[in-house]
N, C-alpha and C positions, 0 to 999 in steps of 0.2 A: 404929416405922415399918416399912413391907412392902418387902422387897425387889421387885425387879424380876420374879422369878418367882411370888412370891403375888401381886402384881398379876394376873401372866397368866395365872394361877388362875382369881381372883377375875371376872376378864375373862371367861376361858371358862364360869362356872358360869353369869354372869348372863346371857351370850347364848345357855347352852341352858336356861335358863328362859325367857327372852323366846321363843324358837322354840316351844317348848313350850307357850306360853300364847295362841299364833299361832294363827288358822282360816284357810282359803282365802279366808277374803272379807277379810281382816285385809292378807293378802300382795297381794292384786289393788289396795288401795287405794293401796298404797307401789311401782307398779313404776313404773319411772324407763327411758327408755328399754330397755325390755325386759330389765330388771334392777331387783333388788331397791334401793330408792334408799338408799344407803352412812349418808347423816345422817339419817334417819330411823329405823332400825335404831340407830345410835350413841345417839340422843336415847333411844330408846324401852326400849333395853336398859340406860341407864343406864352406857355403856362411852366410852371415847374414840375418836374414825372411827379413827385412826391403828392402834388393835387391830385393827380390821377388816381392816388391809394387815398388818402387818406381825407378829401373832398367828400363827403358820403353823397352829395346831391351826383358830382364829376363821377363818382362810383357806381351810380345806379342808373346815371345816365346811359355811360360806356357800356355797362352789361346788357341794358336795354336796346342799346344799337348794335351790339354784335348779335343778342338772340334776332334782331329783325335782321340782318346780316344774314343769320346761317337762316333764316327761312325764305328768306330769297333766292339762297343756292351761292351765294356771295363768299360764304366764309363756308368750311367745312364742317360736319354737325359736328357736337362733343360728342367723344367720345367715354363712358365709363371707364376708369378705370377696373380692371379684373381686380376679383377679390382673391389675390394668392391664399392657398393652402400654406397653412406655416407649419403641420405636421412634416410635409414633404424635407427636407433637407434636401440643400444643393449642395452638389460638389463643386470644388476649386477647378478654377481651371487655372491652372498655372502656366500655360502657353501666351495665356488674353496680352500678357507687360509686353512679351517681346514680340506679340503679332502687333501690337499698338506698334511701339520703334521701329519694328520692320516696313510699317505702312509710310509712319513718316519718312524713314531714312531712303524710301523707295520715290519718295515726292517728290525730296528735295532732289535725290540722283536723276530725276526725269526732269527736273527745273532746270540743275545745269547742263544736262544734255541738248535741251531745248536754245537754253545760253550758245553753247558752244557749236553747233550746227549752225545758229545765227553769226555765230564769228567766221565760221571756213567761212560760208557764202559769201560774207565781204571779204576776205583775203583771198581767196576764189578770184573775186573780177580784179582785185588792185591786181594780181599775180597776172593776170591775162593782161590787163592793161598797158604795165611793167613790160610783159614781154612783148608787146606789139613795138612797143617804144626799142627795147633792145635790140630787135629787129632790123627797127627803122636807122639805127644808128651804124650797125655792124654793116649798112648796105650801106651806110654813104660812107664807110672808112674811118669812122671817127674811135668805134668802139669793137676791138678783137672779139670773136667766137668765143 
């Protein structure tokens, strides 16, 4: 059984093979808010996410391939965060709860409409279908108006 540092060996050879076997169009389809997405990389290298944090070699690697990343135009630059004013005070907005449930409850009503416009359209043709048939019957006598 490996100890704890041939693990982190083992960790770092396969995540620079997986780097290694990377194109730019490979890194564009995994970026995650303007970074590399952490479980995708884990899944794809075949390593545990938790190497990825806590691996310091996996750690300085990853930083050093998104800054080559964003200076390729690959990943997005960072961005600083703004340094808020904490004199300011914000006001509540107490509308924010029920605009959130409004948005979902407006999702989910656009979900089943979608559902349900897909249901006429098939009862739509069975109904046409049905009446060709009913048609065809009432002409040979079998089945009354």
């Amino acid at each position: 059984m490996a100890n704890g540092q041939q693990l982190g060996q083992e960790n770092i050879a396969k995540f620079e093979i997986w780097v290694a076997t990377q194109t730019d169009d490979d890194f564009k389809q995994i970026i995650h808010r303007g970074q590399l997405n952490r479980g995708t990389i884990a899944k794809e290298a075949s390593i545990g996410k938790s190497a990825l944090t806590q691996n310091i070699t996996i750690k300085k690697a990853l930083k050093a391939l998104e800054d080559s990343l964003r200076e390729r135009g690959i990943l997005p630059p960072k961005i600083e965060k703004a340094k808020q004013d904490h004199s300011k005070v914000q006001e509540y907005d107490s509308s924010a709860k029920k605009k959130y449930f409004e948005n979902n409850r407006i999702a989910t009503l656009e979900a089943e409409n979608l559902e349900l416009k897909a249901e006429i359209a098939k009862l739509t043709g069975k109904l046409e279908r049905f009446g060709e048939q009913a048609e065809a019957l009432s002409e040979l006598g079998i089945f009354p108006r």
